[in-house]
C-alpha positions as CSV (number, residue, x, y, z in Angstrom):
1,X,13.6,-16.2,151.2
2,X,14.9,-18.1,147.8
3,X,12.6,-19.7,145.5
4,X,14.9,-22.5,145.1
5,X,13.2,-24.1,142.1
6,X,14.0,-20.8,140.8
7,X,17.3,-20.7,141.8
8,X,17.7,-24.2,140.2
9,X,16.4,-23.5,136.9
10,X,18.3,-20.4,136.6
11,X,21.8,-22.1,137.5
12,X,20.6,-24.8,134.9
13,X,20.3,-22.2,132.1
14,X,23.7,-20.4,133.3
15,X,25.7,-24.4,133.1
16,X,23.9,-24.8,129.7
17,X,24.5,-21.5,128.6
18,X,28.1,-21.9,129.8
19,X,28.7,-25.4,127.6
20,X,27.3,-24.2,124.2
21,X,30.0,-20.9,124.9
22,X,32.2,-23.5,124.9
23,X,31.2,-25.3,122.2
24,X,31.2,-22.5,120.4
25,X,34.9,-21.1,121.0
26,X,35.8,-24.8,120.5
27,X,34.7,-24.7,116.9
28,X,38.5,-22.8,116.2
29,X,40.1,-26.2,116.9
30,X,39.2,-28.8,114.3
31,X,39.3,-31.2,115.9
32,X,37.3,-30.1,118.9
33,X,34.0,-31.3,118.8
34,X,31.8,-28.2,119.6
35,X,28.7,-29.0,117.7
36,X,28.2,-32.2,119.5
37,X,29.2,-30.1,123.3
38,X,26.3,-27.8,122.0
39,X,24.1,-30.9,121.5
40,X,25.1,-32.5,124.3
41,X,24.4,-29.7,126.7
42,X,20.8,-29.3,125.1
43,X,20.3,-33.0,125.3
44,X,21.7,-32.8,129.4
45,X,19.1,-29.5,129.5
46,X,15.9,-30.9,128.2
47,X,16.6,-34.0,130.9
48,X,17.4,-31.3,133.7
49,X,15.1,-29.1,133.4
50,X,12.3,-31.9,133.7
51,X,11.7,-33.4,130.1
52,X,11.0,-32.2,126.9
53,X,7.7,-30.8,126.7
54,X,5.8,-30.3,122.5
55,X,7.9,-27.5,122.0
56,X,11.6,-28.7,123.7
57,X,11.6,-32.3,121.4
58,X,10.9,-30.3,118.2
59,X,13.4,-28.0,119.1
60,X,15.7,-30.6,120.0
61,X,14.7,-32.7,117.3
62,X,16.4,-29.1,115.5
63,X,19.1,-28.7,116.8
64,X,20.0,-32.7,116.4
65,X,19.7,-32.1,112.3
66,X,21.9,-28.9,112.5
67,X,24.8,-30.9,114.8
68,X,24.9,-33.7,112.4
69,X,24.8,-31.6,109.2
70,X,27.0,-29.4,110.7
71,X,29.7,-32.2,111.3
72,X,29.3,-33.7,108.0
73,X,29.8,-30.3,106.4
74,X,33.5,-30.3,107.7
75,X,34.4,-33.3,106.0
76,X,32.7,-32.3,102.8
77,X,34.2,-28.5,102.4
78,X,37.9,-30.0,103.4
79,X,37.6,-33.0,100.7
80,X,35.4,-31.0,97.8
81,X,38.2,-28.7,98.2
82,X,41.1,-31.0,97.3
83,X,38.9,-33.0,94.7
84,X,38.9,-29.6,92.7
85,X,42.4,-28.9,93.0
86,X,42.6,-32.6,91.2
87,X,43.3,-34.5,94.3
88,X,42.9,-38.1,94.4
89,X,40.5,-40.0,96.3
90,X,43.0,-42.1,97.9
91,X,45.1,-39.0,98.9
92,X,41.7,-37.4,100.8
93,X,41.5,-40.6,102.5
94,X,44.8,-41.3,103.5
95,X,44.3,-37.8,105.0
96,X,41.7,-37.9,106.8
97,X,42.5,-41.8,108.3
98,X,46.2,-39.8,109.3
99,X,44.6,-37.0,110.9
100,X,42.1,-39.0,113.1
101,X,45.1,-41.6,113.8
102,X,47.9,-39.2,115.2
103,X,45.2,-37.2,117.2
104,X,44.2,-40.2,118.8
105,X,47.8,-41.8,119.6
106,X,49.0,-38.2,120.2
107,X,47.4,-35.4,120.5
108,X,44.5,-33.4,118.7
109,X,46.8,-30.6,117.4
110,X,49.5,-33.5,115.9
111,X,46.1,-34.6,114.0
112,X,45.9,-31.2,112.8
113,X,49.0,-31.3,111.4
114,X,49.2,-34.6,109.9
115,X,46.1,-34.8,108.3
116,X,47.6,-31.6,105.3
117,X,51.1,-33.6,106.0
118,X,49.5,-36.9,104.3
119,X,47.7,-35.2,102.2
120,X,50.9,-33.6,101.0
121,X,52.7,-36.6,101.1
122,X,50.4,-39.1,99.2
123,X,49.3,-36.1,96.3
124,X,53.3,-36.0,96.2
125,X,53.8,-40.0,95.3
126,X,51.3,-39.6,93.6
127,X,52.1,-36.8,90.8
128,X,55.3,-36.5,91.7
129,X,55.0,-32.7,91.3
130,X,55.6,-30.7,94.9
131,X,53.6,-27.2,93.5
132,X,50.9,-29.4,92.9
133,X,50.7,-31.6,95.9
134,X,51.1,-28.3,97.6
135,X,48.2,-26.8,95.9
136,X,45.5,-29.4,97.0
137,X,47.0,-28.9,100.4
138,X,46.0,-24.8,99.7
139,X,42.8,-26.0,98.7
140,X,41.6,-28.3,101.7
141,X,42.5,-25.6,104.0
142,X,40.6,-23.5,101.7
143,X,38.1,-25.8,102.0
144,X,38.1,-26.2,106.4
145,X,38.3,-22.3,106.5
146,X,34.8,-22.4,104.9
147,X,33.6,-25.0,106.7
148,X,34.5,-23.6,109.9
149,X,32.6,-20.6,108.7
150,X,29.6,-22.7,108.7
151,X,29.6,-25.1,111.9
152,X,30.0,-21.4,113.6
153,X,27.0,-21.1,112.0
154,X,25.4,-23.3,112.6
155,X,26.6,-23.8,116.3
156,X,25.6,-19.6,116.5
157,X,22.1,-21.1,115.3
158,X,22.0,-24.2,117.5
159,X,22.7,-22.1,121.1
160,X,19.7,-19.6,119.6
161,X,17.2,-22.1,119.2
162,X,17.9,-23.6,122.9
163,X,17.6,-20.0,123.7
164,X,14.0,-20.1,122.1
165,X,13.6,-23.2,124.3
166,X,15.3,-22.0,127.7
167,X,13.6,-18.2,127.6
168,X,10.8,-18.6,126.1
């Protein structure tokens, strides 16, 4: 015979589980949101599973502190970056406002590319100098490649200490 309350808390584990693997992989596209798909999925957990106990809310409480530093990170790395290689302020910004703008009328990967693109563009206007608009382009990517680095991190730590929660 099943112990189905077993049964239940194991397939809620396994859906969890599942999510934060997600969230994970999804940390390779940029604009994916995979630290908030790992929060989410402990948030959905702690209410499945039958509340938070002591232990789940300071774990959640956690994981919540790494998902937001972890997506402030991102836009910190990416616009350091270009302010070392001498980028302007405005040129970040007009980078950032085109990269969330095309993803959202088209798609995520558009984003991707026009975010660099307008960064490109205004550094170009700007010093009127291609090498150098091209070099702070170098150094934001410089500057997401690192900050992927650490959201996987950080994700890596986030789906541990629900593991901690779940399995222990």
């Amino acid at each position: 015979m099943l112990n189905w309350p077993l049964v239940g808390t194991f397939l809620i584990q396994w859906l969890t589980l599942t999510f934060m693997l997600i969230g994970l992989v999804g940390l390779i596209v940029p604009i994916f949101p995979g630290l908030v798909v790992i929060w989410l999925a402990a948030l959905i957990y702690g209410i499945a599973a039958g509340g938070f106990d002591t232990k789940g809310w300071i774990i959640f409480i956690l994981i919540s502190i790494l998902a937001l530093a972890g997506n402030i990170m991102d836009n910190i790395f990416m616009g350091a970056k270009a302010r070392q290689s001498g980028a302007a302020w405005i040129s970040i910004w007009i980078s950032y406002v085109a990269g969330i703008i095309f993803s959202l009328v088209f798609t995520p990967l558009i984003g991707l590319l026009a975010s660099p693109i307008g960064l490109f563009i205004s550094e170009f206007v700007h010093r009127r100098n291609w090498r150098a608009a091209l070099n702070t382009v170098r150094a934001m990517m410089v500057g997401w490649g690192w900050s992927f680095i650490i959201r996987l991190i950080i994700g890596v730590i986030m789906t541990g200490l629900w593991m901690v929660w779940a399995w222990t």
